[in-house]
C-alpha positions in Angstrom: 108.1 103.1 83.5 104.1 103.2 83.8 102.7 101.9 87.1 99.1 101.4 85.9 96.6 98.7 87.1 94.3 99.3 83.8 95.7 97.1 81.1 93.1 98.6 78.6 95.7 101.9 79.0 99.0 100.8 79.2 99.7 100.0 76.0 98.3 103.3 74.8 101.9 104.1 76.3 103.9 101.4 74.8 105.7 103.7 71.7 107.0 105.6 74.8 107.4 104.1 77.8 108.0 100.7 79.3 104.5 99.3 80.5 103.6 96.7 82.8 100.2 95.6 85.1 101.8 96.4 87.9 102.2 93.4 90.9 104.7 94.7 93.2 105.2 91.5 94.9 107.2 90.0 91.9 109.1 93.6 90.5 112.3 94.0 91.6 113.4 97.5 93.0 116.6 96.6 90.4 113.9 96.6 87.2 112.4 100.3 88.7 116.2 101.2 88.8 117.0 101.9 84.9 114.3 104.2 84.4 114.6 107.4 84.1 111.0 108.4 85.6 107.9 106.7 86.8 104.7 106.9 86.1 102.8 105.9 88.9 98.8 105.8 89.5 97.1 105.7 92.7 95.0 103.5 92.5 96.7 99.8 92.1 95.0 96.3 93.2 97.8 95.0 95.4 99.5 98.3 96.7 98.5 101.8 96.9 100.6 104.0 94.1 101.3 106.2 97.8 103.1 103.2 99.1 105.2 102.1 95.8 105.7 105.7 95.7 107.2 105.8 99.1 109.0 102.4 98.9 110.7 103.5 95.7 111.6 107.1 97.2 113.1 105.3 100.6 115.1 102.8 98.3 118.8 103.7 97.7 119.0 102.0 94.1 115.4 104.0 93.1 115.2 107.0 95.6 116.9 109.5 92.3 114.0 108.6 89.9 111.6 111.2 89.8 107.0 109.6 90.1 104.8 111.6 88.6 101.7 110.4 90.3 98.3 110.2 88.2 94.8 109.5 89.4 91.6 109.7 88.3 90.0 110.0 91.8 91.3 113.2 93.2 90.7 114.6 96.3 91.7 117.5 98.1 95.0 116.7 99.7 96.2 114.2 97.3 98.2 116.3 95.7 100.2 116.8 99.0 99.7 113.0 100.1 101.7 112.4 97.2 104.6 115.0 97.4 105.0 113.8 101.1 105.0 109.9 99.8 108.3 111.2 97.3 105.9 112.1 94.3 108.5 114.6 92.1 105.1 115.8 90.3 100.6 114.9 90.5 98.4 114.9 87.8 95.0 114.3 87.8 93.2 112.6 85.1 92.0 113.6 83.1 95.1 115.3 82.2 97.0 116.8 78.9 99.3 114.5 77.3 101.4 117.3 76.5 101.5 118.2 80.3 102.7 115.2 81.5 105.0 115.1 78.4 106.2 118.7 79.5 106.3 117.0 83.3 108.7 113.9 81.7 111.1 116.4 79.6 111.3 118.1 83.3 111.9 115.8 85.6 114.2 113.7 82.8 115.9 115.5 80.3 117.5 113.6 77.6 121.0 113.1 77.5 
C-alpha cells in the first residue's frame, strides 16, 4: 500500500501497488492490515508519515507489516526518526525504483 499525499504520483504506482490520497481519519487499521508492505511518505496533509508510521507499528492487526518510509525533504536524522517511529526501511527521493523494488522483495518476499 502507497501512503502518498501527491496524487500526480500515485498512480504512477497503480500496476503495482494499491494506491490511495491518504486521509487517515477515514482508513481503517483493518484496510492497512492485508498488505504486505507500506509505502509511507513523510510528508502527508493530515498526519505526519512519522505518526501513521508509529500508529501502524503500535497496532496489533498492522504492527508485522514492514514501512518503507520515503521523503523528498531529508534531513539529517530522519533516517533514524523513522526507524525509531517502526520504519522497516528510508529512502530518500529521489531514489532508484530498483532500490526500493530490491527494498519490497526484502522486506516481502513472495509466497
Amino acid at each position: 500500500m502507497l501512503g502518498e499525499d501527491d496524487t500526480d504520483k500515485g498512480p504512477g504506482f497503480c500496476g503495482t501497488f494499491v494506491s490511495l490520497t491518504v486521509e487517515f481519519a477515514t482508513i481503517e487499521r483493518a484496510e492497512w492490515a492485508r498488505q504486505a508492505v507500506v509505502i509511507m511518505d513523510i510528508q502527508l496533509p493530515k498526519l505526519s508519515g512519522l505518526e501513521a508510521t508509529r500508529q501502524l507499528a503500535a497496532a496489533p492487526e498492522t504492527r508485522s507489516i514492514p514501512i518503507i518510509v520515503i521523503t523528498s525533504f531529508a534531513l539529517a536524522g530522519d533516517e533514524q526518526k523513522a526507524k525509531e517511529a517502526g520504519a522497516a526501511a528510508y529512502l530518500a527521493k529521489p531514489y532508484s525504483p530498483r532500490e526500493l523494488l530490491g527494498m519490497i522483495r526484502e522486506l516481502a518476499p513472495e509466497s
